[in-house]
C-alpha positions in Angstrom: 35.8 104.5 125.3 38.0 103.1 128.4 41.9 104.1 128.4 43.8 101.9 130.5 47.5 102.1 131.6 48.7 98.4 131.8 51.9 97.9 133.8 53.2 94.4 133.6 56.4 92.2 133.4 57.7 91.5 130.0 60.0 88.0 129.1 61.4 89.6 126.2 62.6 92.7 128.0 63.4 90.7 131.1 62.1 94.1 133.0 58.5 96.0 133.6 57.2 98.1 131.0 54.0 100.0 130.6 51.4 100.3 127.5 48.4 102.3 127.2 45.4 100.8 125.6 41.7 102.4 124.3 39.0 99.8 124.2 35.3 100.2 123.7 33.1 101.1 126.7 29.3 99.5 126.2 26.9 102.2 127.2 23.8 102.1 128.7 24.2 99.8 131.7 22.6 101.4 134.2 19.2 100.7 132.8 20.0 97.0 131.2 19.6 94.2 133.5 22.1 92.1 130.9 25.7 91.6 131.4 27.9 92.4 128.6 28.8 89.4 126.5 32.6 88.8 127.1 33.0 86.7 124.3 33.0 89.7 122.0 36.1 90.8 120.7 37.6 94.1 119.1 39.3 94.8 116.2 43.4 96.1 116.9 45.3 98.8 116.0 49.0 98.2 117.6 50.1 102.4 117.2 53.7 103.2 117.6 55.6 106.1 118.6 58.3 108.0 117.1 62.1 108.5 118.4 61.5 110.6 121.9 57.9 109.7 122.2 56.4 106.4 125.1 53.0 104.8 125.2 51.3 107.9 126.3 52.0 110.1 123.6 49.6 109.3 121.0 46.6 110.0 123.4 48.1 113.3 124.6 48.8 115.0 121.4 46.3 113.5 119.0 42.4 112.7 119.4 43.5 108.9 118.5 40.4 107.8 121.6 37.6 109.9 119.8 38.7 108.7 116.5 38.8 104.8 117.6 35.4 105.4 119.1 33.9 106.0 115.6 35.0 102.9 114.5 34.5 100.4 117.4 38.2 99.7 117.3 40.6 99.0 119.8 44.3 100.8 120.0 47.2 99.3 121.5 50.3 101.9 122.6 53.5 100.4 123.6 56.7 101.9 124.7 60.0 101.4 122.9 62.1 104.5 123.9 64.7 105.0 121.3 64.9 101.0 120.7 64.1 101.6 116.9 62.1 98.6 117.4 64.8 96.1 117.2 66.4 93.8 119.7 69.6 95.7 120.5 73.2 95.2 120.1 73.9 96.2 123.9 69.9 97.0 125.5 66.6 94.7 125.4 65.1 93.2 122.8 62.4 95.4 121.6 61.6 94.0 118.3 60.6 90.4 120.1 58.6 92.5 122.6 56.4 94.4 120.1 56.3 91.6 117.0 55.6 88.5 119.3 55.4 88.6 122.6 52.6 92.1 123.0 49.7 90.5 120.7 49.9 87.9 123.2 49.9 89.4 126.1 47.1 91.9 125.3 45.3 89.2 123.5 45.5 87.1 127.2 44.4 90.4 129.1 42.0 92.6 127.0 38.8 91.2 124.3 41.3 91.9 121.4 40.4 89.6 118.6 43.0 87.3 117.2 41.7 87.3 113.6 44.3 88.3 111.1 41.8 89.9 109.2 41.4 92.1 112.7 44.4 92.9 113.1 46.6 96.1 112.1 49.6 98.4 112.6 50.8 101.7 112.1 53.5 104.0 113.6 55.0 107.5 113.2 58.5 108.0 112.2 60.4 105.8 114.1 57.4 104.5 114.8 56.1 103.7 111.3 59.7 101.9 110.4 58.7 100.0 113.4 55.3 99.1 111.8 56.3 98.1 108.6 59.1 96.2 109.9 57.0 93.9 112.0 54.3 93.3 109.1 57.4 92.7 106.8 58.2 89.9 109.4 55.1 88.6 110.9 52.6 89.5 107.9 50.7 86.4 108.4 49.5 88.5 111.7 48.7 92.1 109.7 46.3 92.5 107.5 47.8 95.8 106.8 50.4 98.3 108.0 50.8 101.9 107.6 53.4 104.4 107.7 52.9 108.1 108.9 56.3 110.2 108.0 57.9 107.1 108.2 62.0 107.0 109.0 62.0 104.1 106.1 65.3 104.3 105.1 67.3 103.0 108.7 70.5 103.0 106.6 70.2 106.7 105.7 69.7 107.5 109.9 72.7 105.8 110.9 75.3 108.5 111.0 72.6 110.8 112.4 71.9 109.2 115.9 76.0 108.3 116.8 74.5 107.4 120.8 72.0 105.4 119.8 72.9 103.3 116.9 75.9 101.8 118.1 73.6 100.5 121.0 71.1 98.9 119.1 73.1 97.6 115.9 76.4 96.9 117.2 78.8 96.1 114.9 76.4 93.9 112.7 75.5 95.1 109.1 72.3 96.5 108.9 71.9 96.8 105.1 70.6 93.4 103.4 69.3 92.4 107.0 66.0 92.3 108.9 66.4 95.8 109.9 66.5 97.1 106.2 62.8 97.7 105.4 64.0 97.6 101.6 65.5 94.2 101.8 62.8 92.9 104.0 60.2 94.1 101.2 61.6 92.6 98.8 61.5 89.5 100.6 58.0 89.4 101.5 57.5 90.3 97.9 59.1 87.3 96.7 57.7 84.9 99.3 54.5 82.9 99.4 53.6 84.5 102.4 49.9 86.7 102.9 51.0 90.2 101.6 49.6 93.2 104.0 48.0 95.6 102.7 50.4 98.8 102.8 50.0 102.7 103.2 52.7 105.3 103.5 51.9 109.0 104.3 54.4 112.0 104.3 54.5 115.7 104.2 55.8 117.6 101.3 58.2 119.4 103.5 59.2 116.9 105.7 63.3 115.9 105.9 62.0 112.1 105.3 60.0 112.9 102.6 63.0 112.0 100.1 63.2 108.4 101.7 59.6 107.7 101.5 59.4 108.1 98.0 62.4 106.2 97.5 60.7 103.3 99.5 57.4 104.0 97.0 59.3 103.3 94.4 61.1 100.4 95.6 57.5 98.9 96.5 56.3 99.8 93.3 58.9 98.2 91.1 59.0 94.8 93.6 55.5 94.4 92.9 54.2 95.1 96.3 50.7 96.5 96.8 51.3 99.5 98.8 48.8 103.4 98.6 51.2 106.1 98.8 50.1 109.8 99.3 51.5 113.0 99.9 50.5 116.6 101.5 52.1 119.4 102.3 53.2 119.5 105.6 56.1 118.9 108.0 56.9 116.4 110.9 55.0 117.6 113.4 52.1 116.1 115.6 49.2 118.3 113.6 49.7 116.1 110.3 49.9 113.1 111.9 46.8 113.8 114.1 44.9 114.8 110.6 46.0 111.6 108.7 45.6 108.6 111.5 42.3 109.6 110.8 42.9 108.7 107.2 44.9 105.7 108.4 41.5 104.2 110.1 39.3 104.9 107.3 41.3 103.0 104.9 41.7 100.7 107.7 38.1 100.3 109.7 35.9 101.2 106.8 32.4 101.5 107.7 
C-alpha cells in the first residue's frame, strides 16, 4: 500500500487543506516488463475523524493501511477540525468540502472509482455524525455508511461545546434541519431516493451509547435498513481500531 499526504487548494474552503490517502501499491515490478494498467480503479472508503482528531489520525492510531490492504480498497482521510462537518455559521464550509467538492477532487487525482456501488463512508464520533450526514444527503453517492461511537444526536451536544457551536450553527435552528441526523433519516426514509446501506457501532460504556440506541430505534421504527451492534467498551481509539475492521468486512466482503 502507498500513503500519500495531498496538500491542495480547496473552492469550498476558499483556503489550502491537506488529506491523507492509502491506495494500492501493485507489486512485483521489478521483474515485469508491463506497465500498470491506469485505467483500473479502486474501491473508496472516505474515513472521518472525530472532534480533536485531522487527516492523519486514523493511520497513526489504528492499523486502517494493513487492514485496507486486505481488501484492495482505497481510504480517503480529510481534515475538518472541530467543523462538525457542516458549513459554519461564522468559519468555512466544511459540509460542501467533504459531501461534494473531495469525491471530486480525489476522483480527478487518484484511480478512485466513481461507481456508487464503490463507494462508501464511515467516521468516528464526530466523525461518524459526519458520515451519516453526508449519505443522508448525497445517498445516491453511498452505497453504505457507518457509524463507529457515533455523536448522532447533534441536538443533545449543543450545550456541551459553548466555543464551538455558536461558530458553526449560529443562530439558525438545528433541530428539524439538515444537521439533525433524525430528521434527515426520516427524510431519506420517505423519499424515492437509493437508501444506503447503514451500520452503527457503540461501546456499552460509552457516554454516546444512550444516543445511538435512540437513533437505532428511530431507524428502526422509520423503516430504514440499518445493522446495529453493541460491545462493551468505551470511546477510545482500541475499539474503534477493533471494529473498522468489522466496518470493511461488512463493507468489502471478500
Amino acid at each position: 500500500m502507498a500513503r500519500i499526504t495531498c496538500d491542495f487548494y480547496s473552492e469550498a474552503l476558499q483556503c489550502s487543506t491537506s488529506i491523507t490517502v492509502i491506495l494500492p501499491q501493485q507489486v512485483g515490478v521489478l521483474e515485469s516488463e508491463e506497465v500498470q494498467d491506469f485505467g483500473k480503479t479502486y474501491p473508496t472508503l472516505y474515513l472521518l475523524h472525530g472532534l480533536s482528531d485531522d487527516h492523519t489520525t486514523w493511520s497513526r492510531r489504528t492499523s486502517i493501511e494493513r487492514y485496507a490492504d486486505s481488501y484492495g480498497i482505497a481510504v480517503v482521510m480529510p481534515a475538518v477540525g472541530r467543523s462538525w462537518y457542516t458549513d459554519m455559521e461564522y468559519g468555512h464550509d466544511y459540509f460542501a468540502y467533504v459531501s461534494r467538492e473531495l469525491p471530486k477532487v480525489v476522483q480527478s487525482m487518484f484511480p478512485l472509482s466513481p461507481k456508487r456501488e464503490d463507494t462508501y463512508i464511515a467516521g468516528l464520533s464526530m466523525g461518524g455524525y459526519g458520515a451519516l450526514k453526508t449519505a443522508f444527503h448525497f445517498p445516491e453517492n453511498y452505497y453504505a455508511a457507518a457509524s463507529l461511537s457515533g455523536a448522532v444526536d447533534v441536538l443533545e451536544r449543543l450545550s456541551d461545546f459553548k466555543k464551538d457551536f455558536p461558530a458553526i450553527f449560529g443562530n439558525r435552528q438545528v433541530k428539524g434541519s439538515g444537521d439533525d441526523l433524525f430528521h434527515m433519516a426520516k427524510e431519506l426514509a420517505e423519499s424515492d431516493s437509493p437508501k444506503p446501506f447503514l451500520y452503527a457501532n457503540c461501546g456499552t460504556e460509552d457516554h454516546l451509547y444512550e444516543a445511538n440506541l435512540r437513533f437505532r430505534d428511530h431507524c428502526r421504527e422509520i423503516g430504514l435498513d440499518m445493522r446495529y451492534e453493541e460491545f462493551p467498551g468505551t470511546h477510545e481509539w482500541g475499539y474503534w481500531d477493533q471494529h473498522i475492521q468489522k466496518v470493511l468486512a461488512l463493507f468489502f466482503k471478500r
